[in-house]
C-alpha positions as CSV (number, residue, x, y, z in Angstrom):
1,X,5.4,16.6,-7.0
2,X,3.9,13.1,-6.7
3,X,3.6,13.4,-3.6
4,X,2.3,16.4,-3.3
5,X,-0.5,15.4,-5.4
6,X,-1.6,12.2,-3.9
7,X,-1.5,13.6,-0.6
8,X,-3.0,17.2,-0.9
9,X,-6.0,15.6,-1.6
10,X,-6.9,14.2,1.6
11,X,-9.5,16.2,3.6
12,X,-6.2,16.3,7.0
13,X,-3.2,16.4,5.3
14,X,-1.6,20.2,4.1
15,X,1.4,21.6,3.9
16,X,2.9,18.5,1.4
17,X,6.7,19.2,0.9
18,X,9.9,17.7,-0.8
19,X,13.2,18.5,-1.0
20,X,15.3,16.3,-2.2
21,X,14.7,12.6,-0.9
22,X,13.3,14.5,2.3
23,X,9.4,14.6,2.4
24,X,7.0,16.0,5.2
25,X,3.1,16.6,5.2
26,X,1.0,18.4,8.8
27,X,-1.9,16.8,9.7
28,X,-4.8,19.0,10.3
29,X,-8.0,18.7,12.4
30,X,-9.5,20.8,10.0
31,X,-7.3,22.0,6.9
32,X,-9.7,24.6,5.6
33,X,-9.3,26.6,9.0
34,X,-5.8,25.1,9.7
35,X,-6.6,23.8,12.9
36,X,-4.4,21.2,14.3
37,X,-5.1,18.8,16.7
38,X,-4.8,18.9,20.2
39,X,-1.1,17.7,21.0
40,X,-2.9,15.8,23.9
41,X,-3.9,12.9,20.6
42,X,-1.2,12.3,19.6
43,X,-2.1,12.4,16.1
44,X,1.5,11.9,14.4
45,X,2.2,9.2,17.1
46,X,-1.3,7.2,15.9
47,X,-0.3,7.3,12.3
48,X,3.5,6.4,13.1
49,X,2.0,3.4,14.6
50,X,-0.5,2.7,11.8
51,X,2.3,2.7,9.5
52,X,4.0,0.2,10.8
53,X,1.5,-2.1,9.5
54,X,2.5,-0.9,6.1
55,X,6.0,-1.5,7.0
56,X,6.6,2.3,6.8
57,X,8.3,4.3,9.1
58,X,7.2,7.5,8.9
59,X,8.8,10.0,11.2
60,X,6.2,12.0,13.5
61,X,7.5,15.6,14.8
62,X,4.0,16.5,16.7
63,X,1.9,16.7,13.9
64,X,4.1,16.8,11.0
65,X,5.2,13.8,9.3
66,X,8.7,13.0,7.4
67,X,10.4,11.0,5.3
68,X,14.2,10.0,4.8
69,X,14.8,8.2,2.3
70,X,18.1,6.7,1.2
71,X,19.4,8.6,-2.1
72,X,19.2,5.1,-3.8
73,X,15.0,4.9,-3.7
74,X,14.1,4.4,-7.0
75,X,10.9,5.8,-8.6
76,X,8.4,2.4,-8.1
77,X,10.1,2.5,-4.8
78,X,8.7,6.1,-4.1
79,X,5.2,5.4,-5.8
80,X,4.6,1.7,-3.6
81,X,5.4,4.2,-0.4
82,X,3.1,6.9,-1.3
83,X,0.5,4.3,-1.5
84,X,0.9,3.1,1.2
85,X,1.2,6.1,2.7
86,X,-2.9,7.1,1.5
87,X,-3.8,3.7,2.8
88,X,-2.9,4.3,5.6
89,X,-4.1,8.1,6.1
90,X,-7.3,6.7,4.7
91,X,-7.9,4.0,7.7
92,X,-7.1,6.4,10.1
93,X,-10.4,7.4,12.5
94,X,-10.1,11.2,12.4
């Protein structure tokens, strides 16, 4: 749910989902149309990378992203990763 509404928000990003401690979000050329991106960018690649620099791993499958995260995540824990998370969605150049 947190997730879902920090995320959603965010003019690329549809599709927010949980279950469990498993999260994914697409990323979308343009949501409103659902267009995604041309596989040939890499899109889930550049943000994977981005990540990094928020010491996030975030797992690309083309254009969808994921998270696995240990059942022992507390709370703060989830919060401090969906941050990061926007920041880093919010650097990105679409």
């Amino acid at each position: 749910v947190q997730m879902a509404a920090q995320l959603s928000h965010l003019h690329h990003i549809g599709g927010v989902r949980t279950l469990g401690m498993v999260g994914a979000f697409d990323l979308y050329a343009d949501k409103r149309t659902n267009t995604r991106y041309p596989p040939a960018k890499r899109m889930g690649q550049q943000i994977f990378q981005e990540g990094l620099k928020e010491g996030l791993i975030l797992r690309p499958l083309g254009d969808t992203l994921y998270y696995w995260l240990p059942l022992c995540t507390t709370k703060e824990q989830i919060t401090d990763i969906i941050e990061r998370t926007v920041r880093v969605l919010q650097r990105m150049k679409w």
